[in-house]
C-alpha positions in Angstrom: 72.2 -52.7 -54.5 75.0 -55.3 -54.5 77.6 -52.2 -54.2 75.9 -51.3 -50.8 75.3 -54.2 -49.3 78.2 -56.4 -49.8 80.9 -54.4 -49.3 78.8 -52.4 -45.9 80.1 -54.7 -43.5 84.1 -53.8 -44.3 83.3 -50.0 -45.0 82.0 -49.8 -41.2 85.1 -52.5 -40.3 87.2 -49.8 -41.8 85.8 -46.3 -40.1 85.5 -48.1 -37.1 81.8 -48.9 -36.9 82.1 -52.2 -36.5 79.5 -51.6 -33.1 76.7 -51.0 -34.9 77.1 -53.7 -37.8 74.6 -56.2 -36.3 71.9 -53.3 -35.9 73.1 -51.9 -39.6 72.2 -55.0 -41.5 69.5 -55.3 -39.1 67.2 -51.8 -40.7 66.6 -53.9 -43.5 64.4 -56.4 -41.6 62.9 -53.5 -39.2 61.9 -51.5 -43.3 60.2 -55.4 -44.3 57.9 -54.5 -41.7 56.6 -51.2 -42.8 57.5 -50.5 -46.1 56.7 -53.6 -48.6 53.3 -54.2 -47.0 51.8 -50.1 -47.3 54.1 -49.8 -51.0 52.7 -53.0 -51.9 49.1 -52.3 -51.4 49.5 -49.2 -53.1 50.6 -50.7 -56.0 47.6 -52.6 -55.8 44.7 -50.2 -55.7 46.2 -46.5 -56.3 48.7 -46.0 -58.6 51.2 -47.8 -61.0 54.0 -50.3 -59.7 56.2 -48.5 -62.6 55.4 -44.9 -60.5 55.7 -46.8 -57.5 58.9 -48.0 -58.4 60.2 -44.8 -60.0 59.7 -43.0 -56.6 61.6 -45.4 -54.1 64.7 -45.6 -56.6 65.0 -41.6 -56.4 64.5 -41.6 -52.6 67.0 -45.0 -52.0 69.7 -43.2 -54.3 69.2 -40.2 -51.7 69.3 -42.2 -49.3 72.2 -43.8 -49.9 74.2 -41.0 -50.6 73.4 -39.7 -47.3 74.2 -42.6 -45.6 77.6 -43.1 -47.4 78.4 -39.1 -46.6 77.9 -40.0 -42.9 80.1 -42.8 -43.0 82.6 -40.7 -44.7 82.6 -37.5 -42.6 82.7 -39.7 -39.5 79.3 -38.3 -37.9 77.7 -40.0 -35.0 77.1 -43.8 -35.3 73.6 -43.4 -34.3 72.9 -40.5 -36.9 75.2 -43.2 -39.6 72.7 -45.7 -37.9 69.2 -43.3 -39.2 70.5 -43.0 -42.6 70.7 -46.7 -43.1 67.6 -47.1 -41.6 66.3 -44.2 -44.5 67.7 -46.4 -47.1 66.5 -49.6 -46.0 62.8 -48.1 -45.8 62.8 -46.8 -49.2 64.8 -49.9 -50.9 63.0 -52.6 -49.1 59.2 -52.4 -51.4 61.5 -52.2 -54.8 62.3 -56.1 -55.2 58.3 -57.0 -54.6 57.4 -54.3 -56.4 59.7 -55.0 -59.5 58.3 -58.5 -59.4 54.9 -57.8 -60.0 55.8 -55.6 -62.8 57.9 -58.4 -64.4 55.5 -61.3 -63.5 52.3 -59.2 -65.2 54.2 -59.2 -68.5 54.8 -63.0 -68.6 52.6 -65.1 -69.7 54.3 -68.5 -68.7 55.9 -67.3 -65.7 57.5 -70.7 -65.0 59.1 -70.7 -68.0 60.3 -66.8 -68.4 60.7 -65.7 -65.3 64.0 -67.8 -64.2 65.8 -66.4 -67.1 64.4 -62.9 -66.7 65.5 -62.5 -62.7 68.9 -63.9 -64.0 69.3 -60.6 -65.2 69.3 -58.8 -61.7 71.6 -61.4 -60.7 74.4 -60.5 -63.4 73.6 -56.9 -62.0 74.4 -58.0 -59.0 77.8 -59.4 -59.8 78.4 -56.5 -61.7 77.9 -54.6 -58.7 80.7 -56.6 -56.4 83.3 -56.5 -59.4 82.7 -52.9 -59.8 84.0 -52.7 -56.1 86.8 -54.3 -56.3 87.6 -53.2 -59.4 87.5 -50.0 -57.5 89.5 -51.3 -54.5 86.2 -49.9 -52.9 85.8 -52.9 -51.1 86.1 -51.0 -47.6 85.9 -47.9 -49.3 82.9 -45.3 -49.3 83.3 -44.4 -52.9 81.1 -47.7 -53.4 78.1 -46.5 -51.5 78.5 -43.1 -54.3 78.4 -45.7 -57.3 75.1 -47.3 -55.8 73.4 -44.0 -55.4 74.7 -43.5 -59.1 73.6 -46.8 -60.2 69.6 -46.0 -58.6 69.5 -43.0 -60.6 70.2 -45.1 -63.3 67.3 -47.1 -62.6 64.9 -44.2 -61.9 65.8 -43.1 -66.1 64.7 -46.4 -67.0 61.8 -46.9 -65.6 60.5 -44.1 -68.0 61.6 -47.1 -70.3 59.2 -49.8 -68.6 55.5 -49.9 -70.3 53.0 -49.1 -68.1 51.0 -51.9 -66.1 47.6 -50.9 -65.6 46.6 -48.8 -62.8 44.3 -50.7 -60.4 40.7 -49.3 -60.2 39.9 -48.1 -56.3 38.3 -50.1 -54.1 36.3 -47.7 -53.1 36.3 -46.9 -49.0 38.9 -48.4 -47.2 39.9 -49.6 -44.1 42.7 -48.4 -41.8 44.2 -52.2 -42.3 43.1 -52.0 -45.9 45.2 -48.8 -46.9 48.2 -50.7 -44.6 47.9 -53.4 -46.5 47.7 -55.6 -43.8 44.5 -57.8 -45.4 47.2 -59.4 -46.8 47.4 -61.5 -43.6 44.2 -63.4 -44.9 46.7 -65.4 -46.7 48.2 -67.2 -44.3 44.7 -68.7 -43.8 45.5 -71.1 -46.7 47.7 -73.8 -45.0 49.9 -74.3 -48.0 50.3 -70.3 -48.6 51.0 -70.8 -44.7 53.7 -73.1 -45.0 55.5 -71.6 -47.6 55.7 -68.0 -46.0 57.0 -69.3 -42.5 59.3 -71.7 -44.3 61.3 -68.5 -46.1 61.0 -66.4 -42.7 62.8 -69.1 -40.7 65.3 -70.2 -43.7 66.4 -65.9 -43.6 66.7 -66.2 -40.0 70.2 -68.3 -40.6 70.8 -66.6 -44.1 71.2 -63.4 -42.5 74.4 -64.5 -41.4 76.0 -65.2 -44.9 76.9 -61.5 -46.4 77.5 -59.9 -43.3 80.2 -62.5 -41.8 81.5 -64.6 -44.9 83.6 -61.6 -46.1 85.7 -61.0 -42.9 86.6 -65.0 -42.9 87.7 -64.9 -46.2 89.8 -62.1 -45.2 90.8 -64.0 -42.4 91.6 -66.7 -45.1 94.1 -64.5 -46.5 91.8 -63.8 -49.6 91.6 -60.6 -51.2 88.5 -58.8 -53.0 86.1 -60.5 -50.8 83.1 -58.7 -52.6 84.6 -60.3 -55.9 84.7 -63.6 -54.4 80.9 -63.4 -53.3 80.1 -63.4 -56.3 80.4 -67.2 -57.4 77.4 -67.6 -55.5 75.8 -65.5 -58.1 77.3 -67.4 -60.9 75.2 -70.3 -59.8 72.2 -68.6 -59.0 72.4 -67.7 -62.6 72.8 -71.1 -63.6 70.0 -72.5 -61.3 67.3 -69.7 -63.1 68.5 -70.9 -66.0 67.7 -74.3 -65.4 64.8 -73.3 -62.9 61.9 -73.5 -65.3 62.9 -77.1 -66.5 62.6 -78.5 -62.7 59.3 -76.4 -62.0 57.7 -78.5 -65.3 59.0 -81.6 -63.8 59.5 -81.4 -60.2 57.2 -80.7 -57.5 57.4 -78.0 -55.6 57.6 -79.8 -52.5 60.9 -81.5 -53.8 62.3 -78.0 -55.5 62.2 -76.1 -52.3 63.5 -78.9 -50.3 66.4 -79.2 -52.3 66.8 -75.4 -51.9 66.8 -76.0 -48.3 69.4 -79.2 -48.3 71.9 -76.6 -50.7 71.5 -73.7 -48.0 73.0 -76.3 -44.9 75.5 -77.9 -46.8 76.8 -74.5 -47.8 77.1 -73.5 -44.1 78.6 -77.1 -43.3 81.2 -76.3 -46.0 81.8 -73.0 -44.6 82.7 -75.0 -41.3 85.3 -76.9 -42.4 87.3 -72.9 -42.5 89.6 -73.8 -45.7 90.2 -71.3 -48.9 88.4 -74.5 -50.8 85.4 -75.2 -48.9 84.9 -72.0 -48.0 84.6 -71.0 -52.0 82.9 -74.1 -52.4 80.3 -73.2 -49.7 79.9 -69.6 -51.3 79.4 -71.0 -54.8 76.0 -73.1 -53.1 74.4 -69.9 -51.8 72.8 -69.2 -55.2 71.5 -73.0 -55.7 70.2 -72.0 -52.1 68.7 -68.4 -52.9 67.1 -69.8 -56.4 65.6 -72.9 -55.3 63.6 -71.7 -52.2 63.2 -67.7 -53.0 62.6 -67.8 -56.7 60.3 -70.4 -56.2 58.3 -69.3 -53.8 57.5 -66.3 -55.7 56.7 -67.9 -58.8 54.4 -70.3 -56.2 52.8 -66.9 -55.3 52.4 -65.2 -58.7 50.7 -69.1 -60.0 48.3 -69.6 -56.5 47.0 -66.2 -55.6 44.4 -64.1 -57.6 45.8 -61.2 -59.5 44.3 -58.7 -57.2 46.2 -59.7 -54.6 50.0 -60.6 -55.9 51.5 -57.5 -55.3 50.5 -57.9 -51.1 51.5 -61.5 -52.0 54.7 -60.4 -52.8 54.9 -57.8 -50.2 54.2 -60.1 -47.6 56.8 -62.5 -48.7 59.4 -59.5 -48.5 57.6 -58.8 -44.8 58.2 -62.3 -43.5 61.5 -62.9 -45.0 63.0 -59.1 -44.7 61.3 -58.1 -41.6 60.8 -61.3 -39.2 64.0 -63.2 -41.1 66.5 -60.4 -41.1 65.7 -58.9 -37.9 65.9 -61.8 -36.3 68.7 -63.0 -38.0 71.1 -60.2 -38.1 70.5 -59.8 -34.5 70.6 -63.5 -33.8 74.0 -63.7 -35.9 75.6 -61.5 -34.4 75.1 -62.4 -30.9 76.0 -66.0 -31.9 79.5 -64.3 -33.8 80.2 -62.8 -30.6 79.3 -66.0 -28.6 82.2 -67.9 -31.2 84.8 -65.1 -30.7 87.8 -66.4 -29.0 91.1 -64.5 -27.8 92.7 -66.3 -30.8 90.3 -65.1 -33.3 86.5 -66.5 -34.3 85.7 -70.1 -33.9 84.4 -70.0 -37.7 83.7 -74.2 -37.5 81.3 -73.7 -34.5 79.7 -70.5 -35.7 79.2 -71.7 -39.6 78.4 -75.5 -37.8 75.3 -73.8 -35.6 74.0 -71.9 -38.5 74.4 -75.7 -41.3 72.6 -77.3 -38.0 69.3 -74.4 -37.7 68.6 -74.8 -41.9 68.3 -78.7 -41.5 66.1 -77.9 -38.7 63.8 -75.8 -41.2 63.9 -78.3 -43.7 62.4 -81.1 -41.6 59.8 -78.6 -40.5 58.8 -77.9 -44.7 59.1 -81.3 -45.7 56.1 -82.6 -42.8 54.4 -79.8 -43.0 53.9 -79.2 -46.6 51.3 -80.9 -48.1 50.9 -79.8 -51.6 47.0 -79.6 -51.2 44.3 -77.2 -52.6 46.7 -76.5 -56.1 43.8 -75.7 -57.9 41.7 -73.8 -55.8 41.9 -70.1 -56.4 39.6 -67.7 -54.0 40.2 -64.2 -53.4 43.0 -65.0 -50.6 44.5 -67.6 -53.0 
């Protein structure tokens, strides 16, 4: 996935795309809100997550490829545009889906699953340095590895052992089948809380992967997709270290400190020096562990186990659909708002973004409340 995303804001920079980035990153937040909810559901009550999984891998490596052939070939921007979208509908379900496969095989998911998601991270670092090891970095040969790479992942999920299918609920509703009962969760004031707290802290992330690479070019640093990844060196080390501060931390104080990593890394960013701007990069996966991880382990602990894969799917709905649409689109109007006949005005546009996460924080920290942690209904 890495070897898509991270390098997708050069490659259209470099077959002169650049008009449609905004609404490019943007199809992954319109896909949150169809595809994780309906998959997710369906991996509740009709068929195997593994199946589920093994079908959106073949059609995102399709997809992909098609995408990347557009880009290549130099077809319409709106026709590169629909093949994005393609691939962002069938990637979007696989991260909550793979999830709930992962978190039903643990049986101290606090403990396990930090070091287990630490995994995907070193596969997405792999990914970047693959790139640049490629010199792919605004290059389409690295949208042809990532459709590579999915097929790889479609062999082994013939690998994964089977979770047990879900018996059928019987008849079902319109909103049923749609998965939309997952809503009821929200009903739970700390579930609440939680879910708008990630939707508003994507809103700002959105901003990170598809702007920080063009400022370190405009650094003078090479490789950008290779130096994105010492945010994923620290994510590793903060899964690593994740299941020690969920045993004696609360989760009040975990998130929040999630929350405080994600505005000082923007606030670094500001300061638009080679140093702080690395230094900024390397607190993104602090940020990304402390508030994302967590609140999916939070999920997988507080709701019943007929309901965590809409759990998760409604996570990847408020943070993938209502975070990135309205972040990508909300970035880059405020990029273009910062651009100046000199260049960007990268302390103002990094500055606004460090500003809107401290605004999220103080709305977590009085609205969270930490109630009702053992209470466990069929919404919880």
């Amino acid at each position: 996935m890495s070897m898509w995303f991270v390098p997708l804001s050069t490659v259209l920079d470099a077959h002169g795309l650049h008009g449609i980035k905004p609404f490019a990153f943007a199809t992954s937040g319109v896909a949150a809100f169809v595809s994780p909810l309906f998959f997710g559901a369906m991996a509740d009550r009709h068929a195997s997550p593994v199946k589920v999984l093994r079908g959106l891998a073949l059609a995102t490596a399709a997809a992909m490829a098609l995408a990347t052939t557009a880009i290549r070939l130099g077809w319409s921007p709106w026709l590169v545009l629909a093949f994005i979208q393609l691939h962002a509908l069938c990637s979007s379900p696989t991260w909550s889906i793979a999830s709930t496969i992962v978190l039903s095989r643990l049986r101290d998911a606090k403990r396990e699953f930090g070091p287990i998601r630490a995994m995907a991270t070193l596969g997405w670092m792999g990914g970047c340095w693959l790139v640049s090891a490629l010199n792919a970095d605004a290059s389409t040969r690295a949208g042809y590895n990532g459709a590579v790479t999915w097929l790889v992942v479609v062999a082994f999920t013939f690998l994964l052992p089977e979770v047990e299918a879900p018996n059928s609920a019987g008849h079902l509703t319109l909103a049923q089948r749609l998965g939309l009962d997952a809503l009821a969760l929200l009903k739970n004031p700390d579930h609440r809380v939680v879910f708008i707290t990630a939707a508003l802290f994507n809103i700002p992330l959105a901003a990170f992967y598809p702007y920080t690479p063009p400022h370190l070019t405009a650094l003078g640093l090479t490789h950008p997709a290779a130096w994105m990844t010492l945010g994923q060196v620290t994510e590793v080390l903060a899964m690593l270290f994740l299941a020690r501060l969920l045993t004696n931390w609360r989760l009040k104080w975990i998130l929040a400190t999630g929350l405080a990593c994600g505005c000082l890394r923007y606030a670094l960013c500001a300061l638009d020096g080679k140093t702080w701007i690395l230094l900024g990069i390397s607190l993104h996966g602090c940020s990304f562990t402390l508030v994302f991880i967590t609140a999916q382990i939070y999920l997988d602990e507080r709701i019943d186990p007929a309901w965590r894969a809409r759990a998760q799917a409604l996570m990847s709905l408020v943070t993938g659909g209502v975070g990135n649409l309205v972040g990508y689109l909300g970035s880059g109007w405020w990029f273009a708002a910062n651009a100046r006949p000199s260049g960007e005005d990268w302390p103002r546009f990094w500055g606004g973004l460090a500003l809107s996460v401290a605004v999220v924080m103080a709305y977590f920290l009085s609205a969270y409340r930490g109630r009702g942690s053992a209470t466990r209904d069929a919404t919880e």
